[in-house]
C-alpha positions in Angstrom: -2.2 -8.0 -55.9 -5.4 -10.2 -56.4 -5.4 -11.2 -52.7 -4.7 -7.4 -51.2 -8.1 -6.6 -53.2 -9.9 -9.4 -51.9 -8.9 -8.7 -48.2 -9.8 -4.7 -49.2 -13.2 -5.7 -50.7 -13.7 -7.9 -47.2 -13.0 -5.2 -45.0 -15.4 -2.5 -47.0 -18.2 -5.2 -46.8 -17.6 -5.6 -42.9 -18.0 -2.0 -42.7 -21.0 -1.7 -44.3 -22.6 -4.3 -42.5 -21.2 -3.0 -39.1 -22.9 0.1 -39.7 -26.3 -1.1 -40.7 -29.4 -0.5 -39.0 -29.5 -2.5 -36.8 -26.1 -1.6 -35.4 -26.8 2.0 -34.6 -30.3 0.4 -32.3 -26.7 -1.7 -31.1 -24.6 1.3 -30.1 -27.2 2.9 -28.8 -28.5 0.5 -26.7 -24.5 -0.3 -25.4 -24.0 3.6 -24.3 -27.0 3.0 -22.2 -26.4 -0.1 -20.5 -24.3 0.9 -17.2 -22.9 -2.9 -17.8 -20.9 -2.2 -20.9 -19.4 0.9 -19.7 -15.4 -0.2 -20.1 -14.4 3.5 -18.8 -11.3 3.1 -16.6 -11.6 4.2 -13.1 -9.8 7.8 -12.4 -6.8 7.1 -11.0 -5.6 10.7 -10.8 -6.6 10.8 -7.4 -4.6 9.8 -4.7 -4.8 6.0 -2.7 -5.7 7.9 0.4 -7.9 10.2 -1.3 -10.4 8.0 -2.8 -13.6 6.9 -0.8 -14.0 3.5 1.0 -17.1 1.7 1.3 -15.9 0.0 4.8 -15.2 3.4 7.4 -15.0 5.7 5.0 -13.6 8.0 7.5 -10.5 6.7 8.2 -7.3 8.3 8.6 -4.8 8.5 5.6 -1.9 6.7 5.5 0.9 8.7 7.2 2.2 11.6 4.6 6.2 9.6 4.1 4.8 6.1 2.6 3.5 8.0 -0.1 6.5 10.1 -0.8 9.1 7.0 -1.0 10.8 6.2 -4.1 10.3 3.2 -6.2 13.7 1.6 -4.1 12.3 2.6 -0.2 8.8 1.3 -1.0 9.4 -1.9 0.9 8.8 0.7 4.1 5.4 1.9 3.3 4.9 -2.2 2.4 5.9 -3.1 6.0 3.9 -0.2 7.6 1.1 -1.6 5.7 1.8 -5.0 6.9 1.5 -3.9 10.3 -1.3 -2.3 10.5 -3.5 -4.7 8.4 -2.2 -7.7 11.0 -2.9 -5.6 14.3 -6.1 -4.3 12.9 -6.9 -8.0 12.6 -5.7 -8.8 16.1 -7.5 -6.5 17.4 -11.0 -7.7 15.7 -10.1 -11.5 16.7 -9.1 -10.4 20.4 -12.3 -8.3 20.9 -15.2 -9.1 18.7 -15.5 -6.1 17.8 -15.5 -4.9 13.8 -16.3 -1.3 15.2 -13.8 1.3 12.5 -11.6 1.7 15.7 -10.1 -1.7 15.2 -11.2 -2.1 11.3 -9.4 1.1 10.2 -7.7 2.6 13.6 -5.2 5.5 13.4 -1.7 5.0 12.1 -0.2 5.9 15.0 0.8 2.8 16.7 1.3 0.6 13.5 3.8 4.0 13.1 5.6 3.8 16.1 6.0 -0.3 16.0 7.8 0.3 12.4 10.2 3.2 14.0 10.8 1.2 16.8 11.6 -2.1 15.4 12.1 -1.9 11.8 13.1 1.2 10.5 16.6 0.7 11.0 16.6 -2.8 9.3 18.0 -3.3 6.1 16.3 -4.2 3.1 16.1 -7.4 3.2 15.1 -7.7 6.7 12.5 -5.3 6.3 11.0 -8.0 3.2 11.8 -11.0 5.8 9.5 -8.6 8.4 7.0 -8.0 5.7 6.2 -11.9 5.0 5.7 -12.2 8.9 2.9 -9.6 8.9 1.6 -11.0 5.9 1.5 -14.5 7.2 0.2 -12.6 10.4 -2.5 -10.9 8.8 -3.9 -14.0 7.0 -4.2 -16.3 10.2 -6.7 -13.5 11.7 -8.4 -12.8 8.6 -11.0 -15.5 8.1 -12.0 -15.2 12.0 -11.7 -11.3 11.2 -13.8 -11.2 8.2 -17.2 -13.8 9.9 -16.9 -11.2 12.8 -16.7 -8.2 10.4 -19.5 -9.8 8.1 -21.6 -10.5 11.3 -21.8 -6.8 12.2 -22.3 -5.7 8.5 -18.7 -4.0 8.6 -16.9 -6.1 6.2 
């Protein structure tokens, strides 16, 4: 009984203490600081809705990827693949960071997945998705110095 006292008789001096003068000058000074703000971001809105800093105009990922269930989301994955590794390509082939090739429409990384993937079974589809990952990374370095050259990265 002696020691739940002691721990009680801690914790009302800790209060105290924390609540000092000094401590409010503390809290104030933390709800001013934007660097302490621990707010979480609002993630209410949707992936495609939010702004990007990079194109911010882009087109939105086509309406199906973001209607699959938990068990078909390996085919908005692969889509995803796809067009991150072409958009990449297409930066490497050219030069060229313009938004046309940094964030072009959906369309043809779209008709590439209908055309050669869609049919595929799981487990191909994850086999397909490691390609255009491993893809993806070989252009990006070269990608990104080119993007970062013409302030589009």
């Amino acid at each position: 009984m002696e020691d739940i006292m002691g721990c009680m008789r801690i914790g009302l001096a800790l209060a105290v203490v924390m609540s000092g003068p000094g401590m409010s000058a503390l809290a104030q000074e933390s709800t001013t600081n934007e660097f302490n703000d621990l707010t979480p971001p609002d993630m209410s809105a949707s992936r495609d809705d939010r702004e990007y800093r990079v194109c911010p105009d882009r087109e939105p990922r086509p309406e199906w990827v973001g209607n699959l269930g938990v068990r078909e989301s390996y085919r908005g994955v692969l889509l995803m693949r796809i067009y991150e590794a072409r958009s990449y390509e297409a930066i490497v082939a050219t030069g060229d960071c313009s938004c046309a090739n940094r964030a072009p429409s959906w369309d043809a990384a779209e008709a590439e997945y209908q055309e050669n993937y869609a049919q595929l079974d799981p487990q191909a589809q994850q086999r397909a998705t490691s390609e255009f990952r491993r893809l993806k990374n070989d252009f990006q370095r070269d990608a990104r110095s080119i993007c970062e050259a013409q302030g589009n990265w």
